[in-house]
N, C-alpha and C positions, 0 to 999 in steps of 0.2 A: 504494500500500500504506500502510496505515493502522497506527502503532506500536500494541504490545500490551502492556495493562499486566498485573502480577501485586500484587495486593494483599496484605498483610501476612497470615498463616495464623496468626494467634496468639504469644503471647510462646513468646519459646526459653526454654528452661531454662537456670540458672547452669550447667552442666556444658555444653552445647552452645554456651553462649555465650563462654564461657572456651576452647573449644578451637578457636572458629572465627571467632575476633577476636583481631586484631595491631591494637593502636591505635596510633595516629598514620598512618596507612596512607592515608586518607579524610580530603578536608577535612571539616569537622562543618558546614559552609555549603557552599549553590551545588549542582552539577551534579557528580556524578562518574563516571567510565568505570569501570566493573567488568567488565565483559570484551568478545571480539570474538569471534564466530563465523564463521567461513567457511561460505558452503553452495553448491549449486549457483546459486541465485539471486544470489549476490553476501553479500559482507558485512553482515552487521548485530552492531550496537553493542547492549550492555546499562548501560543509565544509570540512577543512581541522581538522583534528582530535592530539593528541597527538600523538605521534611516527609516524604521518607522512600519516596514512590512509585518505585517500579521500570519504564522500561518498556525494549521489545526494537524496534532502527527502525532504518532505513536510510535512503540517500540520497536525500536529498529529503522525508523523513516530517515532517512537525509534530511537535514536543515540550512539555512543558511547558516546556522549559529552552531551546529554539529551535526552527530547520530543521537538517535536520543536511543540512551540506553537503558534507562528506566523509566517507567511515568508510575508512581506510589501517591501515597496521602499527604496531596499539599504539595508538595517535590514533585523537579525531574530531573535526570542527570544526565547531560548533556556528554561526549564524547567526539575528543576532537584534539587530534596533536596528541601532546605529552601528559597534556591535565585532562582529568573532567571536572566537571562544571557543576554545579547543584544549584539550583531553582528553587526558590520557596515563595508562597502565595505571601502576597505583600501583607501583611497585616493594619486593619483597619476598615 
């Protein structure tokens, strides 16, 4: 299974954007976990990418950001190079 991306649908508005941003929340760099879906199939992560790309992958998918090699509770560990990577649902 190959991740799926969702490309950006145009600027929010200041009112949409004020109600639906808590800053500091998201690093402003790197890879970030936005949420985890459960489904019949298994888990799959939603990552926010550098420059802003969104995509939806599971274990073992190609990323821009890595392989993701686990998707757990809250976590996902990313796999790429020499490190992995760990993800956690921002809290708040």
């Amino acid at each position: 299974m190959h991740f799926e991306s969702f490309p950006p649908s145009g600027a929010p508005t200041s009112e949409t954007e004020a109600a639906a941003t808590e800053s500091g929340l998201l690093p402003d760099r790197g890879p970030a976990l936005l949420g985890i879906v459960e489904g019949p199939e298994g888990a799959r992560a939603l990552i926010r990418h550098d420059g802003g790309e969104v995509t939806m992958a599971t274990t073992g998918d190609d990323t821009p950001s890595g392989r993701i090699a686990a998707v757990g509770q809250g976590q996902v560990v990313l796999s790429g190079g020499v490190w992995d990577t760990v993800l956690t649902m921002p809290a708040g």
